[in-house]
C-alpha positions in Angstrom: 0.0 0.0 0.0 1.5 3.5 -0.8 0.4 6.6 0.3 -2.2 7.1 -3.4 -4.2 4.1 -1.9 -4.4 5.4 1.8 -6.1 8.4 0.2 -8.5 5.9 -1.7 -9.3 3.6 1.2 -9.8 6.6 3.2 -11.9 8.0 0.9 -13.9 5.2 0.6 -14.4 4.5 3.8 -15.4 8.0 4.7 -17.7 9.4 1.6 -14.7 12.2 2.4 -13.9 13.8 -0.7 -10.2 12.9 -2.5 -8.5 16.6 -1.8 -10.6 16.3 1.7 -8.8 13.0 2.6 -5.5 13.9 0.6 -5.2 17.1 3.2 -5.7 14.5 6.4 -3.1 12.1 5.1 -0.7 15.0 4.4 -1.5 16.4 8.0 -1.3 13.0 9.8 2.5 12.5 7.9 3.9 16.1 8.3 3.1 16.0 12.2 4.9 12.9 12.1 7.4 14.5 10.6 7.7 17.4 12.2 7.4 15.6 15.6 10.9 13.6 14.5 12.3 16.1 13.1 12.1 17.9 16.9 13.4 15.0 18.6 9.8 13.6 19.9 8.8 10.0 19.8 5.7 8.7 18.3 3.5 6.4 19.6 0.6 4.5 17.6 -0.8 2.1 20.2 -1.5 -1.4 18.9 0.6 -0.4 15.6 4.2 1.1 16.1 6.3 3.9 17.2 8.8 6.0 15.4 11.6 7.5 17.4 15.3 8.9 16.5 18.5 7.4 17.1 21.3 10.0 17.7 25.1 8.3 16.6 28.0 9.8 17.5 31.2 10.9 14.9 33.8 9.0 14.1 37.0 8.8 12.0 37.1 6.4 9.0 38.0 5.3 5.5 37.5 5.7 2.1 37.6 2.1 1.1 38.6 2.9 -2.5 41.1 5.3 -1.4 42.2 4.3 2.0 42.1 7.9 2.9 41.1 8.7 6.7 38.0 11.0 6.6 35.7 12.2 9.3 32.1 10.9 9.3 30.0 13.8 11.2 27.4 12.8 13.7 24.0 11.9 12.6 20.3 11.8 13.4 18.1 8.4 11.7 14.5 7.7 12.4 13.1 4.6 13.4 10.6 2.5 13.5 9.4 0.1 15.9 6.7 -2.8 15.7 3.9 -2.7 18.1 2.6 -6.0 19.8 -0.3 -6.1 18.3 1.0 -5.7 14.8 3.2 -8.9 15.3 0.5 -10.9 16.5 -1.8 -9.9 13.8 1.1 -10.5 10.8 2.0 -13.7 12.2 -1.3 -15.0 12.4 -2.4 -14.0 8.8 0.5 -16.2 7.6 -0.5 -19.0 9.4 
């Protein structure tokens, strides 16, 4: 599923309009976003949360050159199953 047949499932689901549900998906993913992008974690109940892992810098290589190079420090989302998401994938394979 990509984010063209959230919009259509929601729209569906909802007699909401396509820009109507368009505009909810966009909100729902910016705040998301935005709440990453400040260093928040997210928390869907039952489905997963998204935080942010903060790594450190270090000095390394260039394997093709050999050449020692600094690799800044870094910021990289994640995202983390739910419970309830496991038990519900697991037992639709079954």
């Amino acid at each position: 599923m990509n984010k063209a047949d959230l919009i259509e499932t929601l729209c569906k689901e909802t007699e909401l309009t396509k820009n109507n549900a368009q505009r909810i998906v966009d909100i729902f993913f910016d705040e998301i976003t935005q709440a990453l992008a400040n260093g928040d974690r997210v928390e869907i109940r039952g489905l997963c949360s998204f935080y942010v892992k903060k790594y450190k810098g270090y000095s390394g290589r260039n394997p093709k050159t050999g050449e020692l190079l600094e690799v800044k420090s870094k910021k990289l989302p994640f995202f983390k199953c739910g419970q309830e998401l496991k038990k519900r994938v697991d037992h639709q394979e079954r």
